[in-house]
C-alpha positions as CSV (number, residue, x, y, z in Angstrom):
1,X,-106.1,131.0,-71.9
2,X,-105.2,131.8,-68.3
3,X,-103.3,129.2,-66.4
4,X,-104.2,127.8,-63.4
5,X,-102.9,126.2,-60.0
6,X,-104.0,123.1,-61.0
7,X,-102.5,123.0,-64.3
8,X,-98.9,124.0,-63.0
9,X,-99.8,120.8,-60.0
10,X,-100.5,118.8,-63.2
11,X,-97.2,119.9,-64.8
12,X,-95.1,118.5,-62.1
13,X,-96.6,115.8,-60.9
14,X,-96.9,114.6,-65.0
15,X,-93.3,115.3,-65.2
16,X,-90.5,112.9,-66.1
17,X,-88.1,114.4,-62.7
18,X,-89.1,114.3,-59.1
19,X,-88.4,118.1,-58.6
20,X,-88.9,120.6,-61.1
21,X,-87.4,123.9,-61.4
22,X,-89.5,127.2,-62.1
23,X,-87.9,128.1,-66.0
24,X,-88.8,124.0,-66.2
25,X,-92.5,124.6,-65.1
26,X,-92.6,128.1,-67.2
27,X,-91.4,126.6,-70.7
28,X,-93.9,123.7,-70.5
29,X,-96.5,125.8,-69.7
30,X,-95.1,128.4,-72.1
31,X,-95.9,131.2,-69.1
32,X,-93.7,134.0,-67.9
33,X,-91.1,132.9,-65.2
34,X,-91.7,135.5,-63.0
35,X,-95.4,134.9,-63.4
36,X,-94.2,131.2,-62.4
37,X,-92.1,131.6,-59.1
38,X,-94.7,133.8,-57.9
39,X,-97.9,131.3,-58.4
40,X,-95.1,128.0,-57.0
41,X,-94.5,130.4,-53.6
42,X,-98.5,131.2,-53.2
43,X,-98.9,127.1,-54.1
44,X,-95.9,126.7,-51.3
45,X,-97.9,129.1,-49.0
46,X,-101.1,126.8,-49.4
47,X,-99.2,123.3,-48.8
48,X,-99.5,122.1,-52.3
49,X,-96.0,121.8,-53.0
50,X,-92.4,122.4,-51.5
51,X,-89.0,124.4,-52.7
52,X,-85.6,123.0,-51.9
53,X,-82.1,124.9,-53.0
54,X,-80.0,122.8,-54.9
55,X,-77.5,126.0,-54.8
56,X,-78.0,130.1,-54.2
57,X,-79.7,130.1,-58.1
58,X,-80.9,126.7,-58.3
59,X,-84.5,126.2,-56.6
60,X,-86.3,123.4,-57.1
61,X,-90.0,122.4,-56.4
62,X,-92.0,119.0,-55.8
63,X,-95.5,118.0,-54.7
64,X,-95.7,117.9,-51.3
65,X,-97.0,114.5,-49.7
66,X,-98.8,116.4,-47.1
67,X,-101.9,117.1,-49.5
């Protein structure tokens, strides 16, 4: 079954953390990673959510309060 936008919203807003990396959102989802960080950057594009860098490697990724 495809994944969509709003299942990968659904994943991080349901989440325990209030930012969520893109291997985090990929293994609940059980979806490609690539697949993943493509899809949060179109979703980051749209306003739906927004990306922070915790370091050069680590990007993380929360709902934005915009919506």
């Amino acid at each position: 079954m495809e994944t969509t936008d709003d299942d990968i919203l659904t994943a991080i807003r349901e989440s325990e953390f209030p930012a969520v990396t893109a291997p985090w959102v990929a293994d609940t989802l059980a979806i490609e990673r690539t697949s993943v960080h493509r899809r949060l950057e179109m979703l980051e594009e749209d306003g739906e959510v927004k990306r922070g860098k915790l370091s050069p490697r680590v990007v993380i990724w929360w709902i934005s309060d915009e919506q």
